[in-house]
Backbone bond lengths (Angstrom), bond angles and torsions (degrees), N, CA, C in turn:
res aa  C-N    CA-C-N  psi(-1)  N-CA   C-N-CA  omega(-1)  CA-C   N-CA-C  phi
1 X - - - 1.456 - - 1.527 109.03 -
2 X 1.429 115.88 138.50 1.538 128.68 -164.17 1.240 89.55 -93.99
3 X 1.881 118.71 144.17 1.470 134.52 159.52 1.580 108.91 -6.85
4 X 1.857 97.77 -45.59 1.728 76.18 -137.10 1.815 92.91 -109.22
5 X 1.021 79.08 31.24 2.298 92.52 -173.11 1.309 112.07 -98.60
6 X 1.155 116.61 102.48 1.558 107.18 -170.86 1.524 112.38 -106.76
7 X 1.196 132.41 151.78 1.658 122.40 172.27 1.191 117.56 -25.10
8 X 1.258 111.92 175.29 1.686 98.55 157.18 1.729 96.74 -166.27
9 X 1.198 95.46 144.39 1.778 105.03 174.71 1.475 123.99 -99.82
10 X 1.188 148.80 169.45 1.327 152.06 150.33 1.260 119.34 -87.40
11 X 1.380 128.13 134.06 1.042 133.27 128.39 1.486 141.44 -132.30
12 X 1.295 107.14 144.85 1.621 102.98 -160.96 1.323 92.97 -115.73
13 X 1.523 81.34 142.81 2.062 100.11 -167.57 1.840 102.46 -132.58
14 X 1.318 121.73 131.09 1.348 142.09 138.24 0.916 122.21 -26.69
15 X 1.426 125.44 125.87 1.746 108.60 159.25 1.161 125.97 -134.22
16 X 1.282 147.56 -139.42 1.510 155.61 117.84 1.816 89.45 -80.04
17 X 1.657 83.23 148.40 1.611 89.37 160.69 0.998 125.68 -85.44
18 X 1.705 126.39 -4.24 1.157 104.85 174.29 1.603 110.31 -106.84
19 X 1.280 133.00 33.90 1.208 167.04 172.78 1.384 96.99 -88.91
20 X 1.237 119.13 -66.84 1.925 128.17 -162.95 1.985 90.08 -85.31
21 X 1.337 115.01 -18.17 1.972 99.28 171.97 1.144 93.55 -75.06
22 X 1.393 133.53 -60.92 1.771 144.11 -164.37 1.700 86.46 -37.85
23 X 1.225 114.17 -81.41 1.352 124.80 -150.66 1.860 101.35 -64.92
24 X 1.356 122.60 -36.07 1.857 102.21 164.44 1.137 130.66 -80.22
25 X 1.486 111.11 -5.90 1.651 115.52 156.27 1.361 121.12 -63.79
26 X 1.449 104.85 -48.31 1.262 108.88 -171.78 1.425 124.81 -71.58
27 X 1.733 103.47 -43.75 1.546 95.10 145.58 1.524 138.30 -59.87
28 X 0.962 123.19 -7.24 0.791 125.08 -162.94 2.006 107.69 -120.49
29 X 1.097 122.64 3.89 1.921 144.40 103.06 1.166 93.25 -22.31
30 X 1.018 110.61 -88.14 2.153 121.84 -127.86 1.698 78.84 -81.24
31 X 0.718 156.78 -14.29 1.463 157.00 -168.78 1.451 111.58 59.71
32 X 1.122 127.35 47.83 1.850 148.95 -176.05 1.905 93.43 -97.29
33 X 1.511 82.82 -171.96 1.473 91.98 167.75 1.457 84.96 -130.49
34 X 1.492 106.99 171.74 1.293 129.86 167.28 1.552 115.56 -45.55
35 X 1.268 131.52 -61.45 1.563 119.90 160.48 1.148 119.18 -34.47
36 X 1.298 112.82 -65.52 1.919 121.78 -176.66 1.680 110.10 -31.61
37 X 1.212 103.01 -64.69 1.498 137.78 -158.26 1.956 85.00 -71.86
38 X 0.878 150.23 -82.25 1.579 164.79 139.59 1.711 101.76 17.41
39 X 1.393 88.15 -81.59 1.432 105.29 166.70 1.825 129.67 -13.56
40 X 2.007 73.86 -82.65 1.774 95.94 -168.94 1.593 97.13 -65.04
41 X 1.119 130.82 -37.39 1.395 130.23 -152.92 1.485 91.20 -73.99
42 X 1.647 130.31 -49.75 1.354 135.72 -153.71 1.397 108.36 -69.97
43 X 1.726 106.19 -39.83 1.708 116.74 159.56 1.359 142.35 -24.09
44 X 1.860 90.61 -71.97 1.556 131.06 170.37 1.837 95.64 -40.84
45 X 1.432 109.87 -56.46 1.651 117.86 -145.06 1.678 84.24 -72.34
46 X 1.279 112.25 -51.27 1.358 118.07 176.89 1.417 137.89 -26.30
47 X 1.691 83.61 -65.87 1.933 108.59 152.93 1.356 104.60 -35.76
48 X 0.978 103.23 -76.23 2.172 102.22 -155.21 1.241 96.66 -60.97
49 X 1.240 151.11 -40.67 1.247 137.88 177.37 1.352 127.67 -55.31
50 X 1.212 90.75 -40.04 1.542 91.92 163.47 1.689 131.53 -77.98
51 X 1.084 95.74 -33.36 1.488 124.11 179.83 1.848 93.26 -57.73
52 X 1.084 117.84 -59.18 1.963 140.49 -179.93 1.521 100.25 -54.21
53 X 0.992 131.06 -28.41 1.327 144.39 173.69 1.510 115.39 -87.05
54 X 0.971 105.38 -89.79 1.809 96.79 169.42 1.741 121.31 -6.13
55 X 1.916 95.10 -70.20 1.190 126.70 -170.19 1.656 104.08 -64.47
56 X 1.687 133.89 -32.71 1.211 124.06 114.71 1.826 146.96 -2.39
57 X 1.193 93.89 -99.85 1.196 112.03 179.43 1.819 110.93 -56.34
58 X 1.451 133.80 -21.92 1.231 149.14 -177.58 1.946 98.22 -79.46
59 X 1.433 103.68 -56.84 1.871 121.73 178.81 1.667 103.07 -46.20
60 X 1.425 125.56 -52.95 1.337 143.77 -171.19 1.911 100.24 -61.63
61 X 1.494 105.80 -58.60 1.047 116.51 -174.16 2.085 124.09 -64.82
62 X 1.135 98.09 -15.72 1.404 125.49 140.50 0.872 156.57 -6.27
């Protein structure tokens, strides 16, 4: 495995279809593909939640 090759997992997701148009337009703006765009966005949302939590749970601890 090369430096820059990292695992990778599946997941398969449901949608509305007009959920999966929103999301290949939009990738397709940013010039991504639908994974990329799926992906990074699901991450990002990920981040702050957690990030909102911490910054939480740290306020409590206080």
């Amino acid at each position: 495995m090369s430096k820059q090759t990292k695992p990778a997992a599946r997941l398969d997701v449901r949608m509305p279809i007009d959920v999966l148009k929103r999301l290949e337009r939009a990738a397709e703006i940013q010039g991504r593909t639908v994974t990329d765009f799926v992906v990074g966005a699901a991450d990002e949302a990920a981040c702050r939640a957690l990030e909102q939590t911490e910054i939480i749970r740290l306020s409590v601890e206080d």
